[in-house]
C-alpha positions in Angstrom: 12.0 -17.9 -3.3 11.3 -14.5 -4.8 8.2 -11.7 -3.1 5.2 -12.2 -5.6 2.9 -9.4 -5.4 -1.0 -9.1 -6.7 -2.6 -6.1 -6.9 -6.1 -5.7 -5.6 -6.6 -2.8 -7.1 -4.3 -0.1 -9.0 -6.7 3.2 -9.0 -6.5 6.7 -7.4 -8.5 7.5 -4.8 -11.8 8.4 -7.0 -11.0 5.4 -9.6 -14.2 3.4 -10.2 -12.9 0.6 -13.3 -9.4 -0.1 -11.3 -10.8 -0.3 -7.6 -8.5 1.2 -4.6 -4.7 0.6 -4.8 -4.1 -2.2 -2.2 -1.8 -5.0 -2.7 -1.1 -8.4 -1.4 2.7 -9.9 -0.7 3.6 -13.1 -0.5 6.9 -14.1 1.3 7.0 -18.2 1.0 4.3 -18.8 3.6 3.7 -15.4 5.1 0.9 -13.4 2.9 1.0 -9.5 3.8 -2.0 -7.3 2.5 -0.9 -3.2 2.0 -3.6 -1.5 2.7 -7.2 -2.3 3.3 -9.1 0.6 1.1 -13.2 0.3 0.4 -13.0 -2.0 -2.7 -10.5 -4.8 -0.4 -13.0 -7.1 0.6 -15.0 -7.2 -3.4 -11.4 -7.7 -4.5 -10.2 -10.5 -2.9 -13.7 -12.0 -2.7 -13.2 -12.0 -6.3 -9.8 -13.9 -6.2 -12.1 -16.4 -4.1 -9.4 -15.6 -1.0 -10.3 -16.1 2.6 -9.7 -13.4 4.7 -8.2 -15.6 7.4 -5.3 -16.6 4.5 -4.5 -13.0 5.2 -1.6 -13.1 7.6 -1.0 -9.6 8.3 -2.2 -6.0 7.1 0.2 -3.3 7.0 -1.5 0.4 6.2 0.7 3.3 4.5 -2.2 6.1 5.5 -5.6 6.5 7.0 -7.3 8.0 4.0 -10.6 5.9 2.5 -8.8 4.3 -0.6 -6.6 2.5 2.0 -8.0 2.0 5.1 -11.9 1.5 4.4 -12.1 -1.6 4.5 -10.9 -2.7 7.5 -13.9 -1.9 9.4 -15.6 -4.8 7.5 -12.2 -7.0 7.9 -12.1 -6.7 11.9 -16.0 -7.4 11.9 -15.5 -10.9 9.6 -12.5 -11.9 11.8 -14.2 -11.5 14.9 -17.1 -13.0 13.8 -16.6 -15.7 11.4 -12.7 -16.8 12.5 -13.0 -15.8 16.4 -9.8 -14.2 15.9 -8.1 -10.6 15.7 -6.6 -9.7 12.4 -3.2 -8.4 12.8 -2.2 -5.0 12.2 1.3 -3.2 11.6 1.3 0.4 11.5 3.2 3.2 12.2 3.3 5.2 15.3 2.3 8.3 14.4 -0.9 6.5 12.7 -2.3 4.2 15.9 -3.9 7.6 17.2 -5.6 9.0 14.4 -6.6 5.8 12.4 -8.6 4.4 15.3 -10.1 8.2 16.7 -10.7 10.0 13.2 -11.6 6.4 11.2 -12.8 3.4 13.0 -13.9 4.3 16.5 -17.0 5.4 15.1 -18.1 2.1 13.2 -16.3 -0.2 14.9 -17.2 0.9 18.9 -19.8 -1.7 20.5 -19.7 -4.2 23.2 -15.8 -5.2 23.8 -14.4 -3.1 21.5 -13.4 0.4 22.4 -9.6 0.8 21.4 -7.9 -0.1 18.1 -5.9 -2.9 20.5 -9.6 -4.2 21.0 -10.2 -5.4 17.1 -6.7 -6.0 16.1 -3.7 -7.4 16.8 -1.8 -4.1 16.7 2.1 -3.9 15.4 3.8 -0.9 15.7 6.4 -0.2 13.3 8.9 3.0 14.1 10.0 4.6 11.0 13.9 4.0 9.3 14.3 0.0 10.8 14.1 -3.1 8.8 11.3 -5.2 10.6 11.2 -8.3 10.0 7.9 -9.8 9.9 8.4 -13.1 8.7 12.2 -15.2 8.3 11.8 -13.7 4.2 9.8 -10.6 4.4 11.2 -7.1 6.3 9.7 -4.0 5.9 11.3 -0.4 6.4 8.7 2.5 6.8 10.0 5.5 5.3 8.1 8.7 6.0 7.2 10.4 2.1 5.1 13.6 2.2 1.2 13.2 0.5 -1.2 15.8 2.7 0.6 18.8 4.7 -0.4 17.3 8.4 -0.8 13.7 7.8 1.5 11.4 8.4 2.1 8.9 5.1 4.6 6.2 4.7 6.1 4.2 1.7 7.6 1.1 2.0 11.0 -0.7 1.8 11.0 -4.3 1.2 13.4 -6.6 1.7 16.3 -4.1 1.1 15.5 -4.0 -2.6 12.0 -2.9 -3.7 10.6 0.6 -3.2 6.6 0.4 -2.7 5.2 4.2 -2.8 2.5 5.1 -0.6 0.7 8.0 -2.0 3.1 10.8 -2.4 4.6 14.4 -3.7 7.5 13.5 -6.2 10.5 12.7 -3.8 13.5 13.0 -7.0 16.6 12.5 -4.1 14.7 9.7 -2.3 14.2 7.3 -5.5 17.9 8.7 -6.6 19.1 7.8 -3.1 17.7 4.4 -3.1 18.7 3.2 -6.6 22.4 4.6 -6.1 23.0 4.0 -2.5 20.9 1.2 -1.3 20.7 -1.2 -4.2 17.1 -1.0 -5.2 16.1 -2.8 -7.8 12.6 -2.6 -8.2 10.3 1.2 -7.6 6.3 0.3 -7.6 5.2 4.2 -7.6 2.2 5.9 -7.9 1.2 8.3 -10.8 -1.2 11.4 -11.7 -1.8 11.0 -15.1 -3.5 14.4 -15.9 -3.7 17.8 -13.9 -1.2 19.5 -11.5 0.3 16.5 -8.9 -0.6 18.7 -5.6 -0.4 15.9 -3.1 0.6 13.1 -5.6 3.4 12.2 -8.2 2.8 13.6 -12.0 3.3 11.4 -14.8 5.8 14.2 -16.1 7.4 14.2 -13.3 8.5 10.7 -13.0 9.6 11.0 -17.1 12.1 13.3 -15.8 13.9 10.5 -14.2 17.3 9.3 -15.7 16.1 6.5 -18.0 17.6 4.3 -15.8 15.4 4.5 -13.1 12.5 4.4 -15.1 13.5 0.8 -16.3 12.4 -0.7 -12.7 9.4 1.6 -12.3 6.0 0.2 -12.4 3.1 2.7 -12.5 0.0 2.0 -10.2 -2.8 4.4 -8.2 -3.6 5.9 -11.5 -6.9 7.4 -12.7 -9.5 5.6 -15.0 -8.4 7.2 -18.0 -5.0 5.0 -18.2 -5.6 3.6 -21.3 -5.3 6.4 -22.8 -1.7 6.7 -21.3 -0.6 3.5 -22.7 2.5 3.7 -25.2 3.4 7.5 -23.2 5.3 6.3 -20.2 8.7 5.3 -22.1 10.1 2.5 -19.9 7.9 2.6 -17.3 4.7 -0.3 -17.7 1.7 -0.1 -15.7 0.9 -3.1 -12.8 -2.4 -4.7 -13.6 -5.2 -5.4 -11.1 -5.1 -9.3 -9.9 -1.9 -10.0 -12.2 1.0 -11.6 -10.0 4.6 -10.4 -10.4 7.6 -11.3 -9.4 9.6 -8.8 -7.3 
């Protein structure tokens, strides 16, 4: 059976119509959330999903947009399921997510380490994991803020899964030529220089055939307005399901 992925949300970091860019995965019977950012929780409260359906939550990076919403996700675990929510995340990120993001709102009575409200994975960068018998997952380290470690997905040997990024021309070349990717889920600045994240522009420079298997996501509010000026590249939806 084919990956199916929903959005939760598809907007930049400041988007207010489009919520946070976080996904959910579903492999058969194992249901994967990327990234856990503020608007999480409304989102899939609106899909009328459970939390505890979540089997897993892998993060990318520790900024707001995709982490802030796991303070409220450990809590409801803990609370309402009597259970740990399980966590993969790189390395480099066990440190600095739990001292410089959690520790402060999630510290109390039997809980003083990230170990202590999750179920923590850790994932080393450049190996397939597999984290179900139809789902793997290859961190691959893309550059976003000078200093802070981000990481982009490959899933399943096939589907490249951006985590927010600088333009990376050799590593989307690479992947389509080389290593048989068939599907790129990338996000886009539609307006002003791309400093930390991926221009529009850029990504139209592509060959036209690796825009056919790009789909456009962690955009800004003013989208619409974008509509018709991507060439083959479409925009992913919030709440739609595709096929991967």
């Amino acid at each position: 059976m084919p990956l199916r992925l929903q959005m939760l949300g598809t907007g930049s970091a400041f988007a207010k119509k489009y919520y946070n860019n976080n996904a959910i995965l579903y492999a058969e019977d194992y249901t994967l959330l990327i990234d856990c950012g503020i608007t999480a929780p409304l989102s899939l409260h609106q899909l009328d999903k459970s939390l505890d359906e979540i089997d897993g939550i892998l993060i990318t990076h520790i900024h707001g947009d995709h982490v802030g919403g796991l303070e409220e996700f450990a809590f409801r675990m803990k609370f309402i399921w009597g259970r740990k929510p399980v966590l993969y995340i790189a390395d480099k990120l066990v440190h600095p997510l739990w001292e410089h993001t959690l520790k402060g709102g999630l510290t109390q009575e039997g809980i003083a380490s990230l170990e202590d409200a999750f179920e923590v994975k850790v994932l080393s960068e450049g190996t397939a994991h597999h984290l179900s018998p139809c789902l793997s997952v290859e961190l691959i380290q893309t550059p976003h803020i000078p200093g802070k470690d981000s990481y982009s997905l490959y899933i399943n040997g096939e589907t490249f899964y951006s985590a927010d990024m600088i333009f990376q021309r050799d590593l989307l070349t690479r992947l389509v030529e080389e290593r048989n990717c068939r599907k790129i889920l990338h996000e886009v600045q539609l307006q002003g220089p791309g400093q930390v994240h991926t221009e529009l522009k850029q990504l139209l420079s592509l060959p036209a055939e690796i825009r056919r298997i790009i789909l456009l996501m962690h955009y800004g509010d003013e989208m619409e307005n974008f509509i018709g000026q991507t060439e083959e590249m479409e925009f992913l939806r919030q709440h739609q399901i595709y096929t991967l």
